[in-house]
N, C-alpha and C positions, 0 to 999 in steps of 0.2 A: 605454407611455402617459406623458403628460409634463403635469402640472400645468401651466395654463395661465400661473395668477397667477406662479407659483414661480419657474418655468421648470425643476421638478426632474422627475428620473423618478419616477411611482410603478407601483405594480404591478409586474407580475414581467420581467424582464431577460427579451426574446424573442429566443431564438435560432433561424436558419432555417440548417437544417440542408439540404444538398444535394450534387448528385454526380450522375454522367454513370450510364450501365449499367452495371453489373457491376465498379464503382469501391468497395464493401464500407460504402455507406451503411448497409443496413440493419444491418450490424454493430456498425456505431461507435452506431446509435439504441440499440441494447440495453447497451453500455455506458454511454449517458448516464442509460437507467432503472438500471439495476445503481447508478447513484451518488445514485439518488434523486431524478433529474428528470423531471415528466413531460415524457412526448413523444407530441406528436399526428400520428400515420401517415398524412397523405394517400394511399395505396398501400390501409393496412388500409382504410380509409373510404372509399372509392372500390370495393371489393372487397366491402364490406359493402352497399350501395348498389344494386350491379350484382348480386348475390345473390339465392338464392329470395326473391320478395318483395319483394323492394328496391326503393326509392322510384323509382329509375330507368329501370326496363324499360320501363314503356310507352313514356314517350318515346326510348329511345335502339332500341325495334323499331320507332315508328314512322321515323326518323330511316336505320334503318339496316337494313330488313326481313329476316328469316330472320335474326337475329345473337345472339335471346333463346329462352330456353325454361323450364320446368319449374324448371331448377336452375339459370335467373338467365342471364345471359349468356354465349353461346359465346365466349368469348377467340380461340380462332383464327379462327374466323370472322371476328371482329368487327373483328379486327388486318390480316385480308388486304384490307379495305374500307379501311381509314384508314393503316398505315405507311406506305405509299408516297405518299398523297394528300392534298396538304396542305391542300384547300378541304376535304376528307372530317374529317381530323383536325380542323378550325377548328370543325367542328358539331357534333363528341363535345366537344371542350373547352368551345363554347359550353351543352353539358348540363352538363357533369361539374362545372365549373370554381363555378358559384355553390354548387351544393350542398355542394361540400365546404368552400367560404368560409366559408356559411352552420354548417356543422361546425365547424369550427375557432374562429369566433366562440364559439361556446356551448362546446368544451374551454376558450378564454381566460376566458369569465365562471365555468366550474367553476372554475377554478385560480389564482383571482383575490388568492389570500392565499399563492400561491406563491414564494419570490424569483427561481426560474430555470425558463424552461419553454422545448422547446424544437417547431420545429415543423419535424416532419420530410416535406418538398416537392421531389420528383424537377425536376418541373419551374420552382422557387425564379425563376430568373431568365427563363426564356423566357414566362414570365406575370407577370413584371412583380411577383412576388410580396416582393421584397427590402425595395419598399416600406409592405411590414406587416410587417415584424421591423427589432429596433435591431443586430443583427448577425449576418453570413452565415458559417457556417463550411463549407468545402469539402472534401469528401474525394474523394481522389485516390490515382491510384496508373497506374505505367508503362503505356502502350500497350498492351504485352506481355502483360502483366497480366490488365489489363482482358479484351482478346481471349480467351483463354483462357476466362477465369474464365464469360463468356458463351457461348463457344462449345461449354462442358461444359453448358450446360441442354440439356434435353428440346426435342426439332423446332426445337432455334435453326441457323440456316443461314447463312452469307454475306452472302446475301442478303438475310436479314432484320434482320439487326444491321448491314449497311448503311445501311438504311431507318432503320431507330432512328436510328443514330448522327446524321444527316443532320435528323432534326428537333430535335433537341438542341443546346443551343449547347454549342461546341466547347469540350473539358477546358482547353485554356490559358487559352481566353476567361473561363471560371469561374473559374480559380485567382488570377485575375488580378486579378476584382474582389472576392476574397474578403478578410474580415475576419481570419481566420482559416484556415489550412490544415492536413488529419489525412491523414496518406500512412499508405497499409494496403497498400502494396507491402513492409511489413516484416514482423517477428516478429508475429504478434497480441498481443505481452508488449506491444513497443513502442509500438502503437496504443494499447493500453488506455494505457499511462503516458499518451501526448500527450493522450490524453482527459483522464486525471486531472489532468494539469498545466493544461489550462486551465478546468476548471471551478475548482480551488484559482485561478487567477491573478483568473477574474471574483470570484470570492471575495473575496478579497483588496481588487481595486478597488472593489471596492461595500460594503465595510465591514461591521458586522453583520448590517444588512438581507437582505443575499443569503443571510449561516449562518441567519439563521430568528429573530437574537436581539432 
């Protein structure tokens, strides 16, 4: 947020944190809590949502019949209607997408006396989301890598990490526009340092503000 009159930043330094599938975001999110930032899961909250109960079901059975039950949304189900279907996909995101906005606004006004908060968003740039954070950081990691690392889950297929990949803007195109880049194709020693090194470097640039003084 930027003081109008000033033209200074106030509030907390928003980092939108993102990454393709199976590139070790959610790894690097847990080292940024580990260092005492929060971080808001679009994944966990969307997970929460679509859950027993969750504010989402009705609209997303009406939307998508047979895909909800009891224990909140069938995931495979609900994945074999929308990966491959981009009009299908554009009407879950048209659900999903305000409510977790509307999420994330209210973790920003909890954590409003924070210096560094970070928001962690799978899909960061193909929602256009870059433009509610002051800087994107991208994690990344080989081809090779990545393949693997997705093709060891449970019922992931070929063909279904095709379909992912394909709605996804592509890993160069993110690394490309990134403010910042975390390669977890290394040691996990090495990750953590690159993490540490740039939360000390925003540190640094932001003066006391950002250490809490």
């Amino acid at each position: 947020m930027t003081n109008e009159i000033s033209g200074v930043k106030t509030g907390p330094l928003v980092l939108g944190l993102t990454g393709s599938i199976g590139m070790g975001k959610s790894t690097v999110a847990q080292m940024f809590e580990e260092l005492g930032i929060p971080v808001f899961d679009a994944d966990a909250e969307v997970r929460r949502m679509q859950g027993p109960g969750g504010k989402l079901l009705a609209e997303i059975e009406s939307a998508f019949p047979g895909t909800t039950g009891p224990t909140g949304v069938d995931r495979d189900a609900l994945g074999l209607k929308v990966f491959s279907d981009r009009d299908a996909m554009a009407r879950l995101e048209g659900i999903v997408h305000p409510a977790v906005r509307d999420s994330r606004m209210q973790f920003l006004a909890d954590n409003a006396d924070a210096p560094l908060i970070v928001f962690d968003v799978p899909l960061l740039y193909e929602t256009g989301g870059e433009q509610h954070v002051d800087r994107v950081v991208v994690v990344s990691a080989p081809a090779e890598v990545q393949r693997a690392r997705v093709l060891a889950r449970p019922a992931m297929t070929e063909e279904k990490l095709a379909g992912i990949l394909d709605l996804q803007l592509p890993d160069a195109a993110k690394r490309a526009r990134a403010d910042y880049l975390i390669d977890t194709g290394l040691e996990l020693t090495e990750t953590r340092k690159a993490v540490e090194e740039l939360v000390d470097r925003l540190r640094e640039e932001r003066g006391p503000a950002l250490q809490g003084d």
